[in-house]
DSSP file (Angstrom, degrees, kcal/mol; ACC not computed):
  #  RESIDUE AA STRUCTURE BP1 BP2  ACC     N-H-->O    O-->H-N    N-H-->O    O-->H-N    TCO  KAPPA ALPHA  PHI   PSI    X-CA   Y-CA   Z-CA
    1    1 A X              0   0    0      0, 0.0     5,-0.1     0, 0.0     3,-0.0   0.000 360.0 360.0 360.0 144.4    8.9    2.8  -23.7
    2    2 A X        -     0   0    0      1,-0.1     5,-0.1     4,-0.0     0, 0.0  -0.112 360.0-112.9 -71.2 169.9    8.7   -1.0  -22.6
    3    3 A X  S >> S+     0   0    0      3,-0.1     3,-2.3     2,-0.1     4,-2.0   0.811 118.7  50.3 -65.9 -46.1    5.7   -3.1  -22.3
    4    4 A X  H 3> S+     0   0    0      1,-0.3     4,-3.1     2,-0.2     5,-0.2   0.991 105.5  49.4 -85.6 -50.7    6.6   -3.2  -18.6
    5    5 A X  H 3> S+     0   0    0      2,-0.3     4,-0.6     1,-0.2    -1,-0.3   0.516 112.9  48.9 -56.1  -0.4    7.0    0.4  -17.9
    6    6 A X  H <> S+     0   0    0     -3,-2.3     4,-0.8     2,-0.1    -2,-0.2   0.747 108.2  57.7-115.6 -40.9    3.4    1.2  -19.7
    7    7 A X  H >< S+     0   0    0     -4,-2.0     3,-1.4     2,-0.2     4,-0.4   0.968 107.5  43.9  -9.7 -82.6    2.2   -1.5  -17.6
    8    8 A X  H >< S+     0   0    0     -4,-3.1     3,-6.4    -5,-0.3    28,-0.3   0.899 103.8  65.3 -20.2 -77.2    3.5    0.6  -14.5
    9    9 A X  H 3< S+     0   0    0     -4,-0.6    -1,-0.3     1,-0.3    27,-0.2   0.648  99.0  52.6  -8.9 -37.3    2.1    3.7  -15.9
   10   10 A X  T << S+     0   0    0     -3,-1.4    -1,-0.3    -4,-0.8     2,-0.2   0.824  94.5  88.4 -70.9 -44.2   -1.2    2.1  -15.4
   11   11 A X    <   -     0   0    0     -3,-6.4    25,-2.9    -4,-0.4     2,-0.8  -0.430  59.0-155.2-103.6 136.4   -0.8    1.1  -11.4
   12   12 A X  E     -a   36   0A   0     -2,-0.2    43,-3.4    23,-0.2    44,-1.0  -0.785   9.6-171.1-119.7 125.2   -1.6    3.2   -9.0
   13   13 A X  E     -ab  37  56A   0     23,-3.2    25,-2.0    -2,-0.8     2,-0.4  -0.689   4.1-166.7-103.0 148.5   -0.1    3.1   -5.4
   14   14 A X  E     -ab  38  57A   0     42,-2.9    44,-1.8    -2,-0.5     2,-0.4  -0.982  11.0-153.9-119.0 147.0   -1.5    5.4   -2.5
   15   15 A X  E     -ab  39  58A   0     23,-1.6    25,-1.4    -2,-0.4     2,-0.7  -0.869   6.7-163.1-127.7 124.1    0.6    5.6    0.4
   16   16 A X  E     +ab  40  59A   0     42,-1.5    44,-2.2    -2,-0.4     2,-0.4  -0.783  35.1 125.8-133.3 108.5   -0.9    6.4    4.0
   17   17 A X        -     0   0    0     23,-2.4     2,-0.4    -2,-0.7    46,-0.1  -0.889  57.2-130.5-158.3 120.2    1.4    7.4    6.6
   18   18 A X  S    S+     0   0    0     -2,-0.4     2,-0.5    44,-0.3    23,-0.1  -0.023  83.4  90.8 -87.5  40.0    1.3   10.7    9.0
   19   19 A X     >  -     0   0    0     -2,-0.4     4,-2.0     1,-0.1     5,-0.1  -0.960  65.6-155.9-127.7 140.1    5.0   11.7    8.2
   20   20 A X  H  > S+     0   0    0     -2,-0.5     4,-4.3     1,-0.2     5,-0.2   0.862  83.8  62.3 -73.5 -22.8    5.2   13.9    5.4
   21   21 A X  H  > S+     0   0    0      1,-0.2     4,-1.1     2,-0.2    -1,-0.2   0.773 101.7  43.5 -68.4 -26.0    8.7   12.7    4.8
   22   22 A X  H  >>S+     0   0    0      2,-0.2     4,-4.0     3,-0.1     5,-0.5   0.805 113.2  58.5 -88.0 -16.9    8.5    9.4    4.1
   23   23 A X  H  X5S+     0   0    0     -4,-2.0     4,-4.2     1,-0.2     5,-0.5   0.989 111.5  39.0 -51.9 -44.7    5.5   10.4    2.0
   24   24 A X  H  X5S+     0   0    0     -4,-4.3     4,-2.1     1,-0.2     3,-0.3   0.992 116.8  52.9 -74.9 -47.3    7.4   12.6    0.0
   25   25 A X  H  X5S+     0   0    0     -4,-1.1     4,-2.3     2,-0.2    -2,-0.2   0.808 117.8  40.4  10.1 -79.9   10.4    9.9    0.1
   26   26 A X  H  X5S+     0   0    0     -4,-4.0     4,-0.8     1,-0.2    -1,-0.2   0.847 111.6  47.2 -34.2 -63.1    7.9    7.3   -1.1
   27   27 A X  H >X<S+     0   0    0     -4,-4.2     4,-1.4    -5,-0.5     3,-1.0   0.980 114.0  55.2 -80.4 -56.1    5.7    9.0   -3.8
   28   28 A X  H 3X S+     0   0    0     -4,-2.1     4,-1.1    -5,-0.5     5,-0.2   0.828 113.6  43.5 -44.2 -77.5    9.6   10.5   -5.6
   29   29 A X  H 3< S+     0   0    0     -4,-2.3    -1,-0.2     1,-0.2    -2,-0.2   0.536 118.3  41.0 -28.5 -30.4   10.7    6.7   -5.7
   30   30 A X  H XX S+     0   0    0     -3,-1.0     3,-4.0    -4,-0.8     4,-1.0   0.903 116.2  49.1 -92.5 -64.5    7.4    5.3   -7.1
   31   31 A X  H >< S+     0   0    0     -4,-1.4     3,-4.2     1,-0.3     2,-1.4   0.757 112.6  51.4 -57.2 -71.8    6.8    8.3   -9.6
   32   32 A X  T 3< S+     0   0    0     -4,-1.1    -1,-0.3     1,-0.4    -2,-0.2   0.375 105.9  49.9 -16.5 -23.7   10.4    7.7  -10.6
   33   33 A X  T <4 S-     0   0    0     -3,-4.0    -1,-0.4    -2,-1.4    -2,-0.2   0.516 129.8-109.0 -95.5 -30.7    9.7    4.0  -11.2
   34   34 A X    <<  +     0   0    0     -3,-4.2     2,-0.3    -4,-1.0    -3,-0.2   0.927  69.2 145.1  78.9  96.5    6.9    5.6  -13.1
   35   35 A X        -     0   0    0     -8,-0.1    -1,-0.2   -26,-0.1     2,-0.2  -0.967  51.7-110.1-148.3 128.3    4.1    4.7  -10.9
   36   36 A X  E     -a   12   0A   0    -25,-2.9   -23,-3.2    -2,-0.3     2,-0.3  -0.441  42.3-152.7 -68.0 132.1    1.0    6.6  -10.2
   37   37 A X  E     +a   13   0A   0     -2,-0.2     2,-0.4   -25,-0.2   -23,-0.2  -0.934  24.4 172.0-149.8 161.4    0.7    8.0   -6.8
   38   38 A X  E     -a   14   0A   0    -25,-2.0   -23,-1.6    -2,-0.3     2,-0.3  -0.937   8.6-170.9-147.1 150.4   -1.4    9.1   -4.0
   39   39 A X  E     +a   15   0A   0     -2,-0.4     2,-0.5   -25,-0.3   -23,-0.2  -0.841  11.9 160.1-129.2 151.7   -1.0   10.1   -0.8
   40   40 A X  E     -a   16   0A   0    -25,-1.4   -23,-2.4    -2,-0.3    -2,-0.0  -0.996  22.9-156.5-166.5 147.1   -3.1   11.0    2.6
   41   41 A X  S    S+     0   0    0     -2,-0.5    23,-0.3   -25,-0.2     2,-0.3   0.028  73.8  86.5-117.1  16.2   -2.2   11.2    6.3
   42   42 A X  S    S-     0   0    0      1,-0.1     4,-0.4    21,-0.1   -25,-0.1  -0.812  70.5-146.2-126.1-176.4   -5.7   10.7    7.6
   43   43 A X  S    S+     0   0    0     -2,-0.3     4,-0.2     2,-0.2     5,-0.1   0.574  96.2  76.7-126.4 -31.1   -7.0    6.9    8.1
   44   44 A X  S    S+     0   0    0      1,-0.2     4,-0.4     2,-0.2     3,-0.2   0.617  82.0  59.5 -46.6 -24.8  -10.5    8.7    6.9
   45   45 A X  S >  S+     0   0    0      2,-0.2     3,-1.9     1,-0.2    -1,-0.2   0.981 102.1  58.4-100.1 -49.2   -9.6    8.9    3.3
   46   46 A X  T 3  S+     0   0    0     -4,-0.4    -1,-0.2     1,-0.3    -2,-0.2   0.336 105.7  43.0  81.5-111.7   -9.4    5.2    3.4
   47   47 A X  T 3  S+     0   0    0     -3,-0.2    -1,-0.3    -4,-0.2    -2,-0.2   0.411 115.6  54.2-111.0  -4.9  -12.6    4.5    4.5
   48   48 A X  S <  S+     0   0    0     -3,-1.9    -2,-0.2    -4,-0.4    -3,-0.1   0.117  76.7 145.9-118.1  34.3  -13.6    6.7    2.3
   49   49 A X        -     0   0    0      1,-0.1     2,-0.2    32,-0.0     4,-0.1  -0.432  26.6-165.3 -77.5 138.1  -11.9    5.4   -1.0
   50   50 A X        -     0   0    0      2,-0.3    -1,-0.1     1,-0.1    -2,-0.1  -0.790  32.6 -48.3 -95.0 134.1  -13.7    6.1   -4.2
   51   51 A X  S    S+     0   0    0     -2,-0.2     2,-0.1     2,-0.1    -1,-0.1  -0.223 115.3  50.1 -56.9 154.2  -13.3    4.7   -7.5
   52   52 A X  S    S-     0   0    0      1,-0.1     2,-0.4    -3,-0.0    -2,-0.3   0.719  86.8-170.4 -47.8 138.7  -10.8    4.3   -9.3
   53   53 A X        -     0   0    0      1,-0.2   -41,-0.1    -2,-0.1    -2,-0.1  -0.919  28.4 -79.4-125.3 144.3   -9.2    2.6   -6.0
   54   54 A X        -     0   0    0     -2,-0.4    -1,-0.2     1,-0.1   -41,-0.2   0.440  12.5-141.7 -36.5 167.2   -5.5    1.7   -5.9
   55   55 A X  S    S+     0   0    0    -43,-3.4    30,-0.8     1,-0.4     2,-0.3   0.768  93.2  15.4-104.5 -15.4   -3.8   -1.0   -7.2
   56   56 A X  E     -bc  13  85A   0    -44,-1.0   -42,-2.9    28,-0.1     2,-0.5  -0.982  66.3-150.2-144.9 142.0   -1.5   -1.1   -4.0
   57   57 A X  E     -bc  14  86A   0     28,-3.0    30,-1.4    -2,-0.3     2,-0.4  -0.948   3.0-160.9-130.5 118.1   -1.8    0.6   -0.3
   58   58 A X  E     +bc  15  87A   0    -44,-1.8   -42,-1.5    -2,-0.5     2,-0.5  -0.808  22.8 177.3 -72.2 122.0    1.1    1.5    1.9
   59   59 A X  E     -bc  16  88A   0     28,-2.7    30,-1.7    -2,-0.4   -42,-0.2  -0.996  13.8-154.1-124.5 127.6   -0.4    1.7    5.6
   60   60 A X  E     - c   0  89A   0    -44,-2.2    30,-0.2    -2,-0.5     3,-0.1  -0.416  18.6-126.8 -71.9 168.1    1.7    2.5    8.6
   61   61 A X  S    S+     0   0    0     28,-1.5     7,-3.1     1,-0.2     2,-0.6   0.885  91.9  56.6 -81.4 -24.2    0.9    1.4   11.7
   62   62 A X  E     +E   67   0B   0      5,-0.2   -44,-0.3     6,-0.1    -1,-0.2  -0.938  60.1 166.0-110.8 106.7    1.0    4.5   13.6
   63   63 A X  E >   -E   66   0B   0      3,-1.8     3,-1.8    -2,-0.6     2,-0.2  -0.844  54.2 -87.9-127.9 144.3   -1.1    6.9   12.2
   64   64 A X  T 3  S-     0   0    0      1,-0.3   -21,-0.1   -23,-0.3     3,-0.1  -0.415 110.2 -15.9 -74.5 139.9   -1.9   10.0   14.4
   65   65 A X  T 3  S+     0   0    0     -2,-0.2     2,-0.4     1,-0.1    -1,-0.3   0.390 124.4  89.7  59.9 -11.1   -4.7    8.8   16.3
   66   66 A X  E <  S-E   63   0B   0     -3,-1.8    -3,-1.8     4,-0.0     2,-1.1  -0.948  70.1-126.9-127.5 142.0   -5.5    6.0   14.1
   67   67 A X  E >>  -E   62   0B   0     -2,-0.4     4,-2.3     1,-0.2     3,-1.4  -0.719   7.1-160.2-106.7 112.0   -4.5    2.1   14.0
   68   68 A X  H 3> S+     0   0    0     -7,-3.1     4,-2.4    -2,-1.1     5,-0.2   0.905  98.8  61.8 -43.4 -46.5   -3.1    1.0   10.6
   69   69 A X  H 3> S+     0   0    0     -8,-0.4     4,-2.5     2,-0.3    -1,-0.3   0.808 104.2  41.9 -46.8 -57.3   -4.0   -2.2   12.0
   70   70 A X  H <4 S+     0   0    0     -3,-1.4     3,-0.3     2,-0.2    -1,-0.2   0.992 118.7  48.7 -60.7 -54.3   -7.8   -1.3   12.3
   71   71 A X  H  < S+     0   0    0     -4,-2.3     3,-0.4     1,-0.3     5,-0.3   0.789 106.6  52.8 -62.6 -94.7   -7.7    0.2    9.2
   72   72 A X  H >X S+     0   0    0     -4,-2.4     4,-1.1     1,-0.3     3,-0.5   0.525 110.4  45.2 -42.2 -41.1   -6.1   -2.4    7.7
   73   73 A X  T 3< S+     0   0    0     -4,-2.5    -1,-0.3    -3,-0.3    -2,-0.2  -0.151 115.1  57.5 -74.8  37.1   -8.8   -5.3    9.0
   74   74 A X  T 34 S+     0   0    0     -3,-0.4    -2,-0.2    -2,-0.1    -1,-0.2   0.423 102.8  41.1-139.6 -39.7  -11.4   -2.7    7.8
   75   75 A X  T <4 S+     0   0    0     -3,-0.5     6,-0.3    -4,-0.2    -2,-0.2   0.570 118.4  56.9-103.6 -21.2  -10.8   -2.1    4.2
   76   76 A X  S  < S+     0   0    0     -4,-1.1     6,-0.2    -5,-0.3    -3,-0.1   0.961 111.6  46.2 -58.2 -33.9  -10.1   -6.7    4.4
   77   77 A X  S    S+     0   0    0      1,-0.1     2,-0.9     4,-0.1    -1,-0.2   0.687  97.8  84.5 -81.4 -22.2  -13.8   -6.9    5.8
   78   78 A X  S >> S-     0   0    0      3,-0.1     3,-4.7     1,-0.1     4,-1.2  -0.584  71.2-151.3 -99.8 124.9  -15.0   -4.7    3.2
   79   79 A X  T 34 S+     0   0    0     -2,-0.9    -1,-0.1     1,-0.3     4,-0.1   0.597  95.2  61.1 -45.5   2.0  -16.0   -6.5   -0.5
   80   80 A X  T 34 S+     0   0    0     -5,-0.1    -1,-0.3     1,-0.1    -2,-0.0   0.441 120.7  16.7-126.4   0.8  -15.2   -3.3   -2.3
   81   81 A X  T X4 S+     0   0    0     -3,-4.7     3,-0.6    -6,-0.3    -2,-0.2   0.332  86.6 102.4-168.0  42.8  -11.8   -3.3   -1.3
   82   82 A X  T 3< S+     0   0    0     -4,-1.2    -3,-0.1    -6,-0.2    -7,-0.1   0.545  76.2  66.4 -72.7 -20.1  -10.5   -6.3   -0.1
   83   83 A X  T 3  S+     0   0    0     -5,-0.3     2,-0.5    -4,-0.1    -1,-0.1   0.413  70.4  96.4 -54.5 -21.9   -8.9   -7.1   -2.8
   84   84 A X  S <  S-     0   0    0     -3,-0.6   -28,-0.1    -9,-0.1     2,-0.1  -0.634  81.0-114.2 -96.0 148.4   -6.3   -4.4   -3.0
   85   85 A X  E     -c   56   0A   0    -30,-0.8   -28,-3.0    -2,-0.5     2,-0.3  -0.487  32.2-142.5 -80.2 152.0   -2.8   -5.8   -1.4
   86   86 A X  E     -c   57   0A   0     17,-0.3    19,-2.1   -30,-0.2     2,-0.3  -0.896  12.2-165.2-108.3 143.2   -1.6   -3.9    2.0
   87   87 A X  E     -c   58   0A   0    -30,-1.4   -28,-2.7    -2,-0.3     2,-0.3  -0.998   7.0-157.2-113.1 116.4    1.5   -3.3    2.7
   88   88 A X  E     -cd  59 107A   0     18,-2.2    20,-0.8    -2,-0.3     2,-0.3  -0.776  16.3-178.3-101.5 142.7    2.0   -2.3    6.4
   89   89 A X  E     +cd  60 108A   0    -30,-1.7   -28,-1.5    -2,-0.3     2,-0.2  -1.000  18.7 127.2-136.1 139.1    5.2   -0.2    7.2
   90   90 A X  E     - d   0 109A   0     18,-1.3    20,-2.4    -2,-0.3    18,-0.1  -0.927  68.6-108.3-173.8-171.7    6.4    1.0   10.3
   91   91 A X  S    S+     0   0    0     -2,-0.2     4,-0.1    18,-0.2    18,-0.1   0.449  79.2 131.2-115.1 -21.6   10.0    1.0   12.9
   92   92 A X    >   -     0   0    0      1,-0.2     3,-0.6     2,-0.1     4,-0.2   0.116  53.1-153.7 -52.9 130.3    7.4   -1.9   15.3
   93   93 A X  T 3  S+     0   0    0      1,-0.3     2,-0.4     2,-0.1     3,-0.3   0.780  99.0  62.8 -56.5 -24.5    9.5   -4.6   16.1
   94   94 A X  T 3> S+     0   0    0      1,-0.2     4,-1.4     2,-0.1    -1,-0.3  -0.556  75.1 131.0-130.1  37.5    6.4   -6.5   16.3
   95   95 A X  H <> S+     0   0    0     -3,-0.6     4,-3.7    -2,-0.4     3,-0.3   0.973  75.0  38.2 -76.5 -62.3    5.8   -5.5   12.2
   96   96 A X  H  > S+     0   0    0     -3,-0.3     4,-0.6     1,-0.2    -1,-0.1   0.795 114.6  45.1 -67.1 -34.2    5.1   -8.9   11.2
   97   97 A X  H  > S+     0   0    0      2,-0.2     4,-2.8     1,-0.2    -1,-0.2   0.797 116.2  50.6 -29.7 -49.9    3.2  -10.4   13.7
   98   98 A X  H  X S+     0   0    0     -4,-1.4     4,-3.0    -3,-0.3    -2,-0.2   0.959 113.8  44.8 -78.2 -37.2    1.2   -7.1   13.7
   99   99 A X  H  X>S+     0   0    0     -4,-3.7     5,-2.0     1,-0.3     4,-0.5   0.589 113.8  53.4 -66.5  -4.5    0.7   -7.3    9.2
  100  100 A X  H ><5S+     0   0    0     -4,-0.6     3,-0.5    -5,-0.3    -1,-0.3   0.794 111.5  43.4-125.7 -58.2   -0.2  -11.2    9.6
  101  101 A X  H 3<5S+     0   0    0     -4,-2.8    -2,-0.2     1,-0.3    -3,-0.1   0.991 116.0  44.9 -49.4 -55.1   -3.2  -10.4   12.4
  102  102 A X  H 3<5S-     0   0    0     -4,-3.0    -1,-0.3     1,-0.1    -2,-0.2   0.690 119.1-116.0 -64.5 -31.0   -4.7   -7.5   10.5
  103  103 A X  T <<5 +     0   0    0     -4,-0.5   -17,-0.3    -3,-0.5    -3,-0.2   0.382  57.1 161.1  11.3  47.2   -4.4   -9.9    6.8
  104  104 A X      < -     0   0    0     -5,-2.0    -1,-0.2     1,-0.1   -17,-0.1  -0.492  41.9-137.5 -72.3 147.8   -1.8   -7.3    5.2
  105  105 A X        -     0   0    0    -19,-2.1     2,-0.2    -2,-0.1   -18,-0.2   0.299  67.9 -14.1-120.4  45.6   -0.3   -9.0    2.7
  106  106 A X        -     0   0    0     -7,-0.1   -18,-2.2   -10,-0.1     2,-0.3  -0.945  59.9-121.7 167.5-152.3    3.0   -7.8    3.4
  107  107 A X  E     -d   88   0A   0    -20,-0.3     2,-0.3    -2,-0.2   -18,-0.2  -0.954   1.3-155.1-155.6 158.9    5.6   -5.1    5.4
  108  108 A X  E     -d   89   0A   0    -20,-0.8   -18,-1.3    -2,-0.3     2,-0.5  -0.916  24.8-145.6-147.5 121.7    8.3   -2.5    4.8
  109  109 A X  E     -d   90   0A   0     -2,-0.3     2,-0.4     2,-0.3   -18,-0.2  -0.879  30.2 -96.6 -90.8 126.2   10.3   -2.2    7.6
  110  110 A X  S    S+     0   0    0    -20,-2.4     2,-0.2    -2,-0.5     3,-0.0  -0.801 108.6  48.8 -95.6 159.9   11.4    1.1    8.1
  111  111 A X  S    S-     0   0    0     -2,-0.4     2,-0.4     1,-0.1    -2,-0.3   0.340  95.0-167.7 -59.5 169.8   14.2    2.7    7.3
  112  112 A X        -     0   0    0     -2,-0.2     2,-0.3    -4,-0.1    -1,-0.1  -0.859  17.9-123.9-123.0 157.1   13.2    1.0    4.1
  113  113 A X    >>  -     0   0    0     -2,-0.4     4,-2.8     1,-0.1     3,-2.1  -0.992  14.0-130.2-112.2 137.5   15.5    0.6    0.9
  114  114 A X  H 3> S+     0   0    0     -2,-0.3     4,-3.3     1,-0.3     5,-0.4   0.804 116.0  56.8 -40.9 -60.1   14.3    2.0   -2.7
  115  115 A X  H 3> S+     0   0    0      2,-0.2     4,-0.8     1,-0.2    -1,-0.3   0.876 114.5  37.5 -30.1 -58.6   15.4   -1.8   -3.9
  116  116 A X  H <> S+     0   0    0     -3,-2.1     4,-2.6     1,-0.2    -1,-0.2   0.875 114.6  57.0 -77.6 -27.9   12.7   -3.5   -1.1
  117  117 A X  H  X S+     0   0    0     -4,-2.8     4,-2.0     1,-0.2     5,-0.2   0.982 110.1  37.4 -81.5 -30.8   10.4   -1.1   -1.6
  118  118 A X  H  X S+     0   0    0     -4,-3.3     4,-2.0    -5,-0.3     5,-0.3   0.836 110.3  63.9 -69.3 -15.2   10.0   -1.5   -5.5
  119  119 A X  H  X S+     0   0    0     -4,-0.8     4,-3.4    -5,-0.4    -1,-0.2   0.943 101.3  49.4 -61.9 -63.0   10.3   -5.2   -5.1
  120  120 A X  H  X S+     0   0    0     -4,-2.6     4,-3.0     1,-0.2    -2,-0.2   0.960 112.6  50.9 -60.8 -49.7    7.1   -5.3   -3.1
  121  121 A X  H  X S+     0   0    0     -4,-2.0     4,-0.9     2,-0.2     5,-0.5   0.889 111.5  43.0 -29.0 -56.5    5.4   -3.2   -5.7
  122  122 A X  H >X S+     0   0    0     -4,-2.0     3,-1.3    -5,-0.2     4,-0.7   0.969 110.4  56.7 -83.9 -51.3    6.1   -5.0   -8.4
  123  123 A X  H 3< S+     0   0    0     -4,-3.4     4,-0.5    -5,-0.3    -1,-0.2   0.910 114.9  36.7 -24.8 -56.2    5.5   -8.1   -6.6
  124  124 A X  H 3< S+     0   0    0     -4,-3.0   -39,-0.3    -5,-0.1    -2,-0.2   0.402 123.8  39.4 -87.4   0.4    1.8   -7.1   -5.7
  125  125 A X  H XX S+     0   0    0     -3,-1.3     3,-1.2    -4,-0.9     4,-0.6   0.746  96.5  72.6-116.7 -49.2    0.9   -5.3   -8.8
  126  126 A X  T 3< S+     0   0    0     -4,-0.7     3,-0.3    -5,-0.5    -3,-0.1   0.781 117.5  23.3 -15.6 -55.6    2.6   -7.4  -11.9
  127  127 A X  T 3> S+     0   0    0     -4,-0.5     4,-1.6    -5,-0.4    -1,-0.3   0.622  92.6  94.1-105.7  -5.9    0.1  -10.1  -11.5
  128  128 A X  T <4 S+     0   0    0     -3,-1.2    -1,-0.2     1,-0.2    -2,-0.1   0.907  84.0  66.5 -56.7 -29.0   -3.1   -8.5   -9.6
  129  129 A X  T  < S+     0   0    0     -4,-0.6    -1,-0.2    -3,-0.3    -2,-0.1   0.988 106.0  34.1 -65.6 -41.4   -4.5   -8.0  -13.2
  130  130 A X  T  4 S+     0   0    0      1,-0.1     2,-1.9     2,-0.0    -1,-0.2   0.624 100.9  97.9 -64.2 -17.7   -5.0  -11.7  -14.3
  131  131 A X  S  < S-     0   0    0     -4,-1.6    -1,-0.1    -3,-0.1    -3,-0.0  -0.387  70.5-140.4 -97.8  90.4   -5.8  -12.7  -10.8
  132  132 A X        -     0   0    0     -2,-1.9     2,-0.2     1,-0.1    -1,-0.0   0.109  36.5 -72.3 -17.6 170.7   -9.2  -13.0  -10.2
  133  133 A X        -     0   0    0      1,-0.1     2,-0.4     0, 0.0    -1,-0.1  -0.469  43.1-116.0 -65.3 140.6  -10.9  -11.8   -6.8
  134  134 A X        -     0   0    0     -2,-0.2     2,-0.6    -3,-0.0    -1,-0.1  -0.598  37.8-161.5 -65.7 117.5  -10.3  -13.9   -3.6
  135  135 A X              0   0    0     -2,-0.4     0, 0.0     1,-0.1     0, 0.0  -0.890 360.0 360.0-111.8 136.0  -14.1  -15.2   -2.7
  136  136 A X              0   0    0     -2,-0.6    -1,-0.1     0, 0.0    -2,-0.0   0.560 360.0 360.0 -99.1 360.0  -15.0  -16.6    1.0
């Protein structure tokens, strides 16, 4: 096993999205990548993240009944997880606009490809240990 793949090992991504098909989609592609992963279709679980908390969060926008969007300006306002990068994914035309209001700090447009989606991962996770907390 590499240094980078026990690195992986390590990160854990949770994924929040009310279709169970991209969930399962998702969470095969990350474990495969070998990446820990966790999954939820309510907007509740969340707000109600407990430690150990992810190292990355997939939020859609359209959650049934819920706005990724609030959620996503929700876990930014709160100190105890403002830290972890969002990734907002959804079909909106209006993707980026909408991840740039909320402070996601990035999108997966869907349909998605396995190639964009590890990219962003590895992007957001590679360096989060060595990088200190953002303070305002």
């Amino acid at each position: 096993m590499t240094t980078a793949t026990a690195q992986k090992e390590k990160k854990t991504i949770m994924i929040t999205d009310d279709n169970e098909a991209i969930l399962d989609v998702m969470t095969l592609m990350l474990e495969d990548a070998g990446y820990a992963v966790k999954t939820t279709v309510d907007g509740n679980d969340l707000r109600n993240m407990q430690e150990p908390l992810p190292d990355l969060l997939f939020l859609d926008i359209l959650l049934s009944g819920e706005d990724g969007a609030e959620l996503c300006k929700s876990l930014k306002a709160n100190s105890k997880t403002k830290h972890i990068p969002v990734i907002m994914l959804s079909a909106n035309g209006s993707l980026e606009k909408i991840a740039k209001d909320c402070g996601a700090e990035g999108i997966l447009a869907k349909p998605f490809s396995m190639k964009d989606m590890l990219a962003l991962v590895e992007q957001h996770t590679t360096s989060q240990p060595i990088t200190p907390p953002r303070y305002e």
